[in-house]
N, C-alpha and C positions, 0 to 999 in steps of 0.2 A: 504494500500500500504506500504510497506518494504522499509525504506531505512535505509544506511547503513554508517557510518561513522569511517572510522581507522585514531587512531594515534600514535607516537611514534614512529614511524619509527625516525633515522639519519646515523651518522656518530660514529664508535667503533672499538676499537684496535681488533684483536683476542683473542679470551679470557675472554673478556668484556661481557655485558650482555643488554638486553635491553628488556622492556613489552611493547607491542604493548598492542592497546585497542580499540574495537570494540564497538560503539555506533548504537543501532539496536533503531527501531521505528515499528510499525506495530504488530498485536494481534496474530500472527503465533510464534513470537519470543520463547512462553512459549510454543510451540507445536511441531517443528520443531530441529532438531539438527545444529549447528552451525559449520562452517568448517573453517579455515586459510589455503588458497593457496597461496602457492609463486612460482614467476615469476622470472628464472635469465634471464640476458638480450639474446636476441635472442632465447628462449628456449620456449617452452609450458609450460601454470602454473600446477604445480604440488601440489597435494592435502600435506598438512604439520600433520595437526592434525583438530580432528574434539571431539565435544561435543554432547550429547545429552540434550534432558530438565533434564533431571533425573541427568543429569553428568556423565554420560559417558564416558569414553574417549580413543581417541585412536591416534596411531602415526605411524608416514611413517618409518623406523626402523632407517634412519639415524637422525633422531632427538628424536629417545628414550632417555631418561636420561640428557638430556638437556634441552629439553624445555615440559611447564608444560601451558595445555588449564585448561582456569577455567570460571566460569562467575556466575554472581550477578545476578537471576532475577528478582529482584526487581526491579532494576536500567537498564535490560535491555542492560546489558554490557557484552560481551564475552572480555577476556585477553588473550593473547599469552604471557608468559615467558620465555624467550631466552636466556641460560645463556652459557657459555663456549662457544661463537660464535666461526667460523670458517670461512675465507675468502670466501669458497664454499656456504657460508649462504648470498650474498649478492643479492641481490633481490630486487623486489616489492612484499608488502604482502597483499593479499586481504583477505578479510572477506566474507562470502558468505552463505545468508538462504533464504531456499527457490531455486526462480529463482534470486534471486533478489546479485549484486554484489557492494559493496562499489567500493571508486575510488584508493585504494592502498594506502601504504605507504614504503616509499625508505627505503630498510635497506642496508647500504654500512659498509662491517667489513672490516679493511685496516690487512696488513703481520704484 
């Protein structure tokens, strides 16, 4: 069974940067591609960037060149790198392999 744990989410000027971090559990992790959705308030979550085992990686076009997926499989960790945030980036960010979804974590960028 998969589960899924993000952190690092808070509170950042515009501009600012911040690494979310995805703690996975479950034997699919090394098999499966790993994906970061985010969620702005009221909206449907929207896929951000995704990994594969091999490292792969891809991105939704408005967060090309800012933010960078990586992951340790050794450790079982997926990272989101967020750098040159933008107000538009404030959200909830979920982690997601498989069917399986972490519980989020709050990213709020302030003007």
């Amino acid at each position: 069974q998969v589960q899924l744990v993000e952190s690092g989410g808070g509170l950042v000027q515009a501009g600012g940067s911040l690494r979310l971090s995805c703690a996975a559990s479950g034997s699919i992790f090394n098999i499966l591609p790993t994906t970061w959705y985010w969620q702005a308030p009221g909206k449907q979550r929207e896929l951000v960037a995704s990994i594969t085992s091999g490292g792969t990686t891809d991105y939704v076009d408005s967060v090309k060149g800012r933010f960078t997926i990586s992951r340790d499989n050794a450790k079982k960790m997926v990272y989101l790198q967020m750098n040159s945030l933008k107000p538009e980036d404030t959200g909830v960010y979920y982690c997601k392999l498989g069917a399986a979804w972490g519980q989020g974590t709050q990213v709020i960028v302030s003007s």
